[in-house]
N, C-alpha and C positions, 0 to 999 in steps of 0.2 A: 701617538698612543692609540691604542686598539680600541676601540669602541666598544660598550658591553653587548652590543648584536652580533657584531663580530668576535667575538669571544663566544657568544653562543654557538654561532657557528662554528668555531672551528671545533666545539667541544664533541658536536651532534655531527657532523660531518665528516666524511673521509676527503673529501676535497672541494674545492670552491671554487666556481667554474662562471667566470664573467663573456659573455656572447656580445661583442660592441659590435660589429658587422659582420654581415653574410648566413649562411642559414646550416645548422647541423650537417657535417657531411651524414655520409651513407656508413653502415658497419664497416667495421675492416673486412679485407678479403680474405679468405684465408689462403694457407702456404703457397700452397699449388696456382692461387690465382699469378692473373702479370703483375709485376711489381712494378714500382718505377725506382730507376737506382739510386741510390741515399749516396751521399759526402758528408763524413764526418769531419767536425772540426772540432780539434779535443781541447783544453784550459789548458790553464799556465801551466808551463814546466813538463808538460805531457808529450813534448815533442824531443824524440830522442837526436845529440849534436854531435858531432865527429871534429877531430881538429888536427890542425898538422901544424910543427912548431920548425919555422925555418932560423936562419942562421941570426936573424935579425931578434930573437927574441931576446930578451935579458928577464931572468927571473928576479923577484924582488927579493931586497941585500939583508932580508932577514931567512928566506927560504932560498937559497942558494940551491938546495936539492933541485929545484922543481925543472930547473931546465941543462942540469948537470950533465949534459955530454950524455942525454938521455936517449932512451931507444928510440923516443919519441919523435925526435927529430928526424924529420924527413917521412915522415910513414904516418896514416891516417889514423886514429886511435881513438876509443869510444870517449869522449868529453864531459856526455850530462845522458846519465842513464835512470837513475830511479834514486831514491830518499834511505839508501841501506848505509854508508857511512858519512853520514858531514862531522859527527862526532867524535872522527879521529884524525887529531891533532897532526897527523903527518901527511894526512891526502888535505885537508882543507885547503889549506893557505894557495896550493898549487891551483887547487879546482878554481879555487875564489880569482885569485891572477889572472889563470889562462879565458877565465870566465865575463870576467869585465869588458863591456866597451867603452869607448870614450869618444867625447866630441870632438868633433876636426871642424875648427872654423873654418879651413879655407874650404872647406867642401859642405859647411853647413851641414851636417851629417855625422850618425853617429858608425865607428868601426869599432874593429877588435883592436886589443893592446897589438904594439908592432912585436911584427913575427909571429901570432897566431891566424892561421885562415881557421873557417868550419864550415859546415854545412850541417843541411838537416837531412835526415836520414829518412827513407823511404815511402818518400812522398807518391801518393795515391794509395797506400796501401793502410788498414788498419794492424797490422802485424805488428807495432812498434805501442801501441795503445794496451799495454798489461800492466799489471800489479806488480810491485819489490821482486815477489816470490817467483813469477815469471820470466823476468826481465832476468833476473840472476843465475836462473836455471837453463837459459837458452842460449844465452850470449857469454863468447867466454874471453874477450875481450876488454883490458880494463876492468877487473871488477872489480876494484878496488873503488870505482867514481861514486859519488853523493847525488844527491840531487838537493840544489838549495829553494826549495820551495817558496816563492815570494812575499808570503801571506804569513810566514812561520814554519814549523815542520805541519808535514804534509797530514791532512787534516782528515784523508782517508783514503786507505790501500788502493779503494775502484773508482777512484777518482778520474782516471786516465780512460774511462769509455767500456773498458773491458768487458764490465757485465752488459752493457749495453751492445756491443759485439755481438756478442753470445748469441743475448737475444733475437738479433734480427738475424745471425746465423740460422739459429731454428728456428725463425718464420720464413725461411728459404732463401736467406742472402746467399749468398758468395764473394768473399773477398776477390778483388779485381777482376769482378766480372757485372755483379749489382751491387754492389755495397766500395766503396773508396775513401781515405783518409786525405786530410789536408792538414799533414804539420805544418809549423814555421818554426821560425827562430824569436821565440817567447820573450828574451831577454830584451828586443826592441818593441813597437808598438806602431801603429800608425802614426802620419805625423799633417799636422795642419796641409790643406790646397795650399800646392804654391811653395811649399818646404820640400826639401830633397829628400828620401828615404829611400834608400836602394835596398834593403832588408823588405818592406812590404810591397816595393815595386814589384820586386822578384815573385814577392807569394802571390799576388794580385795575377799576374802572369800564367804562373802556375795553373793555379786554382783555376783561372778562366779556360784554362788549356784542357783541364781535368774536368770539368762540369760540359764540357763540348765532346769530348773522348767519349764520357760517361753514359751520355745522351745518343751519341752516334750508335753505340755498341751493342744498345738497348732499342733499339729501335724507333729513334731519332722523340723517342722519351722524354719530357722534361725531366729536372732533379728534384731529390726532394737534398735539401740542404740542412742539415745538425749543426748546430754548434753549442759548448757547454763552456760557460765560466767566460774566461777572457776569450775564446775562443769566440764569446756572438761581437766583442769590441771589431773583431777583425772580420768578422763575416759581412758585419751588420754594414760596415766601411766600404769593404769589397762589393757590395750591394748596391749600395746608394751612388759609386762612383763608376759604376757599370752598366750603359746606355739604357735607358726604359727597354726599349724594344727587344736586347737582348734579356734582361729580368723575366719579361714575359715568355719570351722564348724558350727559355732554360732553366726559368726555376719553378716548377708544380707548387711550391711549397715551403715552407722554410719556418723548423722548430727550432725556436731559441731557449736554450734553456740555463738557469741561472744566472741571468745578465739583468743590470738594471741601468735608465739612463743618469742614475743618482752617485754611480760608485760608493763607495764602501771608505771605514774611516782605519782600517788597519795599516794600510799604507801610509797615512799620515799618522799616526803614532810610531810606525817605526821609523819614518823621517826625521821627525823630534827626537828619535834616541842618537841616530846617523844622517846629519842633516848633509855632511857629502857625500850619501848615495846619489842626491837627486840629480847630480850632472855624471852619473852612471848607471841610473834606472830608469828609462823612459815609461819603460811599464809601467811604474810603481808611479808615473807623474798623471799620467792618464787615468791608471785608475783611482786616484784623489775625490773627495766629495765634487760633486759638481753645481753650479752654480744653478743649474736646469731644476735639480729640485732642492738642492740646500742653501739658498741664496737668502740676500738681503730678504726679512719681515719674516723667516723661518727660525727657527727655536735654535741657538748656536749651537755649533759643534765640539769649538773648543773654549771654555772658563777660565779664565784669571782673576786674581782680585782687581786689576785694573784695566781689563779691558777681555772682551770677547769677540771671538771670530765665526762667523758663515765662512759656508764656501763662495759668498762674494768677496769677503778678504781675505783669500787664500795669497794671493801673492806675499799682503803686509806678514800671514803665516809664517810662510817661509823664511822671512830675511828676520824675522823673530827670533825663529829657532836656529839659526844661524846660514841658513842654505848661501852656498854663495851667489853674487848678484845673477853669474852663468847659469846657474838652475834656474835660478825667478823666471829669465828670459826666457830658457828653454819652456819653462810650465808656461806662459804667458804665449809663446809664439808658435809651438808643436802641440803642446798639450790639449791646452784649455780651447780651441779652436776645435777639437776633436768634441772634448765631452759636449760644447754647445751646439755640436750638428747632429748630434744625437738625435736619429727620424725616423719613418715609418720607411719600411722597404720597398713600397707600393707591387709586393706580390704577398700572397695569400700569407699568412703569418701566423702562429701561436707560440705562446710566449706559455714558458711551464717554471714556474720556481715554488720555493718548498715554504714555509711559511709556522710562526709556533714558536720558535728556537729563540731563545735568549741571545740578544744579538745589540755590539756597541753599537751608540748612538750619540753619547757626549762625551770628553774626556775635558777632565776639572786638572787644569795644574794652577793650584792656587795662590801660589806663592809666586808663581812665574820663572820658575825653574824647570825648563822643558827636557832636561839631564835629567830628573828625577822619572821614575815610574810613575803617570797619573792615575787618580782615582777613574774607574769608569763608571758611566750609566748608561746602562743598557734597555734594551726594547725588544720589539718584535722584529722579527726577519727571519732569514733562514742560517741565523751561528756566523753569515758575515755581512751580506747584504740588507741594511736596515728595512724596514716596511716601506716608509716610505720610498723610499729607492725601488723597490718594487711597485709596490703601485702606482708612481708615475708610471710604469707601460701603458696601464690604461688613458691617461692622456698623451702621452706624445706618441705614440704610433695610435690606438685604438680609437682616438677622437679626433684623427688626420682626415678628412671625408675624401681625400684621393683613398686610403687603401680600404680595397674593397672588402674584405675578410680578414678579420682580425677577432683571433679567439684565447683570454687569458685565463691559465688555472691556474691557482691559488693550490700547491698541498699540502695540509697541515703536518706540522709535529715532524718536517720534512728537512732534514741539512742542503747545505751548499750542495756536496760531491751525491748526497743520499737521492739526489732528484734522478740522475746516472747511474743507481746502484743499487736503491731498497727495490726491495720485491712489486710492492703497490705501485712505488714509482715510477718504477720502470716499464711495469706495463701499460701505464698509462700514456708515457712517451713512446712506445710501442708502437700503441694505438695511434696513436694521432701520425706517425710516417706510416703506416698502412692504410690510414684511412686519405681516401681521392677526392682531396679538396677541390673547391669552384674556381675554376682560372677565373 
């Protein structure tokens, strides 16, 4: 709960700006000055997928349509493009099928249903990071596809980076020249050291391919490194399993914005409505409360009359709500592995989230019917990620005495997507990739 200082503050202030190490940079430069070139890495669902359906697929025996001797077979076709129809009952079922992956024991690893391949689509480039209204108007290709938002419907149009684009266009970007994008394929996550993932091996690849291009081309430049939403889960990953010496070499910088080491409790309310998603959502396991900051001797998350859960008993959770034993595992051996190395990047760092917003923090099912819709209680954060979830940044990366600069603002009255896309906030993320922080 908010304290009454901080409620003053957020009343009297446009934003709240915590200094743990290193010292104010310098002004921005303006357009014309050198830049150094930016990598964006956009949130869930932001990264557009292509799929191709070979002979091997079988549609499922209620949607017969979906792989009926379709054009689609054999030919690459847009898969996961923007949030314009999930609502219609004749593209869902297909999307949602061709959409699913699933776990393969013998390969400890998650795939696609048999018979679909995909890929992500046009990786380095921001081009693919637009709005509905964009996405619809440019591509004409499948337009019939949904986007199924993981969080619920998509909680806002510029949620994919776009105004944020803009921006750094007129402060003198150029797509694939200083300015570059790093999709992935969303529907996976990273997965515990020592667990197979060939979805984030590949991006890990990539991305390191593309932050060395990006550097070469610019005249052997460090990066300055974006990421928004689930997007700092994967950057922050790609970071810390990426040798010191290269970090230093190649990253100027690195804005994270809307991420927290605490995760978020909407994913686990929609597990208790769909308790076998979780051994078809690795996303949705990962970003789970985290034990780092909502653990045993913290206020529970979730109420019954006969018992209450943290996110240290997140496993018992699950097999509550019915997850089968395969999920627990999975949360237990990929998941929960990730959210506890939750660390500092040890390169220069600021962390930007939005702050004000009526945001869940408990869900009461009282009767112990996790079928039913729970009552909520809610808090401070920014509409998904609680306070606390936030403010651990400032202890676990900000009070790491390896990272030398570490700079966190607080924006009030600020959304999830609004840190990406309001006017204020976006200039304020701006700023901080224009401004030439302290290696």
């Amino acid at each position: 709960m908010a304290t009454h200082l901080h409620r003053l503050l957020l009343l009297f202030l446009p934003s709240l700006l915590l200094f743990r190490r290193g010292t104010l940079p310098p002004p921005p430069p303006s357009p014309s000055a050198a830049v150094y070139p930016v990598v964006l890495v956009p949130g869930n669902t932001c990264s557009q997928l292509e799929a191709r359906l070979t002979d091997a697929y079988e549609p499922p025996p209620e949607s017969p349509q979906c792989g009926a001797g379709s054009n689609e077979r054999g030919r690459w076709f847009r898969l996961w493009r923007n949030a314009t129809a999930m609502d219609d009952p004749a593209v869902a079922p297909c999307l949602s099928d061709q959409l699913r992956v699933v776990y393969d024991p013998a390969a400890r690893d998650f795939r696609n249903v048999p018979g679909v391949e995909t890929r992500v689509l046009g990786f380095g480039s921001t081009a693919g990071f637009l709005a509905d209204t964009e996405a619809n108007n440019r591509e004409h290709a499948r337009a019939d596809q949904p986007d199924l938002y993981l969080y619920g419907p998509a909680i806002h149009r510029d949620l994919c980076m776009r105004r944020l684009v803009e921006a750094l266009q007129q402060a003198g970007y150029r797509d694939g020249e200083t300015l570059f994008g790093a999709p992935y394929d969303f529907r996976q996550a990273p997965a515990a050291r020592g667990q197979p993932c060939r979805a984030f091996g590949r991006f890990t690849r990539r991305l390191r391919a593309l932050v060395e291009r990006a550097s070469r081309e610019n005249g052997e430049k460090p990066v300055v490194l974006v990421s928004h939403s689930q997007g700092g889960y994967f950057a922050l990953e790609f970071l810390n399993r990426s040798p010191l010496s290269w970090r230093r070499k190649y990253v100027k910088h690195y804005v994270m914005a809307s991420t927290g080491p605490g995760g978020l409790l909407l994913p686990l309310r929609n597990l208790a409505s769909t308790p076998g998603e979780a051994v078809e959502a690795p996303d949705a396991l990962v970003a789970l409360p985290s034990p780092v900051v909502f653990g045993a001797g913290t206020p529970p998350l979730v109420v019954t009359r006969d018992r209450n859960y943290t996110a240290s008993d997140m496993s018992e959770f699950l097999t509550a709500i019915g997850v089968p034993p395969l999920g627990v595992t999975l949360y237990e051996t990929r998941a929960l592995p990730v959210q506890l190395g939750f660390r500092a990047p040890l390169v220069p760092t600021t962390c930007v989230n939005g702050v004000g917003l009526s945001t869940m923090k408990q869900l009461v099912y009282w009767d112990g019917n996790f079928s039913e819709t729970p009552e909520v209680v809610y808090g401070d954060g920014d509409g998904l990620l609680p306070l606390a979830s936030i403010l651990a940044l400032d202890t676990v990366i900000g009070s790491d005495p390896r990272q030398e600069y570490y700079k966190s603002i607080k924006l009030a009255d600020t959304s999830h997507a609004g840190v990406v896309s309001d006017a204020a906030a976006l200039k304020r993320v701006v700023d901080e990739i224009l401004w030439s922080t302290p290696m």
